[in-house]
N, C-alpha and C positions, 0 to 999 in steps of 0.2 A: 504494500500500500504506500501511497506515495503523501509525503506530509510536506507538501508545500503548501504555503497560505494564499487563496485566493485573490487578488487585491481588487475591490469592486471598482468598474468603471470610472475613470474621472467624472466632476458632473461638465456638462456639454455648456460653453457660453449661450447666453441668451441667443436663440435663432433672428436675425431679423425675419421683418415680418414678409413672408412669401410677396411674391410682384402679384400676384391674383388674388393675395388678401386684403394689398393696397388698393391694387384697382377698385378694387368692389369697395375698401373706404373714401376715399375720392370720389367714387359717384355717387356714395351714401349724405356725402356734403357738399354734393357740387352746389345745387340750389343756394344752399349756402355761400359759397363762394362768390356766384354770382348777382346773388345780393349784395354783400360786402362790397366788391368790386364796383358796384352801381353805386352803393353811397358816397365811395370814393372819386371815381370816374365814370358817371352816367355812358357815358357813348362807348366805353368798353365795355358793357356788358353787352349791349349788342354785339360787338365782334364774338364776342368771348361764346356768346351762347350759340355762334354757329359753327362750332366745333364741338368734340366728342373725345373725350379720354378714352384711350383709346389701350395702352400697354403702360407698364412701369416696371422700368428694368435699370439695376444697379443706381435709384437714388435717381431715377429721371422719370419723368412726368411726360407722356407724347400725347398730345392734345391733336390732334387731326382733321381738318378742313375739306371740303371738295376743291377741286382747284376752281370751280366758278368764286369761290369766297377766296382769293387770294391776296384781295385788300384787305380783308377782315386777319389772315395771317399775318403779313406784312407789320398792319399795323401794331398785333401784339406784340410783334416779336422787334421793337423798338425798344431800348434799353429801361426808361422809365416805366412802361406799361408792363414790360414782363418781369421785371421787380416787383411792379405791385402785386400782378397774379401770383408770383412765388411765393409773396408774404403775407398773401390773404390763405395759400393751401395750407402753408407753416404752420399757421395759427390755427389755423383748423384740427390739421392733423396730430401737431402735439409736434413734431421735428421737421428737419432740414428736408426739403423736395427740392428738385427742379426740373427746370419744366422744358419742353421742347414743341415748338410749331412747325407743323407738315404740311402740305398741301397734299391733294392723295387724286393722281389721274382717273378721270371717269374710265369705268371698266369696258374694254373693246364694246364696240357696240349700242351702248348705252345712247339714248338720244334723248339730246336737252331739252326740255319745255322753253321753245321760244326760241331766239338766236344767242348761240354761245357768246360764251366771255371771251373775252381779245386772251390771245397765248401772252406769255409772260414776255417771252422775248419782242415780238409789240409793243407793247407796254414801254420798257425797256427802252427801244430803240423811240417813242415816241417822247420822253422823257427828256432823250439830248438836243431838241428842239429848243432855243436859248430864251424864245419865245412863251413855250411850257413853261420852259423852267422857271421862268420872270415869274409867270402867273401861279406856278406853286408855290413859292417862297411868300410873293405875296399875300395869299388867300390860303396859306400853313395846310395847304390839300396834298392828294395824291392822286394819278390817275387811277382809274378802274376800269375804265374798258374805254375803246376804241374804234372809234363807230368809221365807216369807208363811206 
């Protein structure tokens, strides 16, 4: 018989908490959030609420857009506004998140109600118009679509 002493498991560090157990907290408070987010910045919640939490993986947050809403991406993901949404999830959630914005290709096939949104690179290329540019700077706007 053999008399070795068994020595019971170390115990395990705290697990963080599973990316499917966030997820599912995150959209348990999203409403929340986007309240918050209103009383702070009315006109970002409208962005805010046409995206969809979507995954949470290693401490990131992917919020997910169609790419017709790619002004609504855009503008969260401007450094003041997407500090706010990080520190209204923080507060929520009890710790550190952050967050990320996607736009997500309409799937092959898929057809739009109405006439699409101008492709990004449109956009883009309609931007370095010196003309544009004057009248964003002055009226603090952005383009969204691009009509021919």
């Amino acid at each position: 018989m053999d008399n070795k002493a068994v020595k019971p498991p170390a115990p395990a560090a705290a697990p963080a908490p599973k990316a499917e157990e966030m997820l599912a907290r995150v959209r348990g408070v999203w409403q929340e959030v986007l309240d918050r987010v209103a009383v702070v910045r009315p006109i970002l919640k409208s962005c805010l609420i046409e995206g969809t939490p979507v995954s949470f993986e290693e401490g990131v947050l992917r919020i997910e857009f169609p790419e017709e809403r790619a002004y609504h991406c855009d503008s969260l993901d401007h450094a003041g506004n997407k500090g706010l949404v990080k520190r209204v999830l923080c507060e929520r959630l009890g710790h550190e998140v952050n967050v990320r914005f996607a736009l997500v290709p309409k799937a092959a096939g898929a057809e739009a109600a109405g006439r699409p949104a101008a492709p990004r690179k449109e956009i883009q290329n309609i931007k370095k118009n010196p003309l544009i540019q004057s009248a964003l700077e002055m009226f603090k706007a952005q383009v969204v679509d691009v009509k021919r």
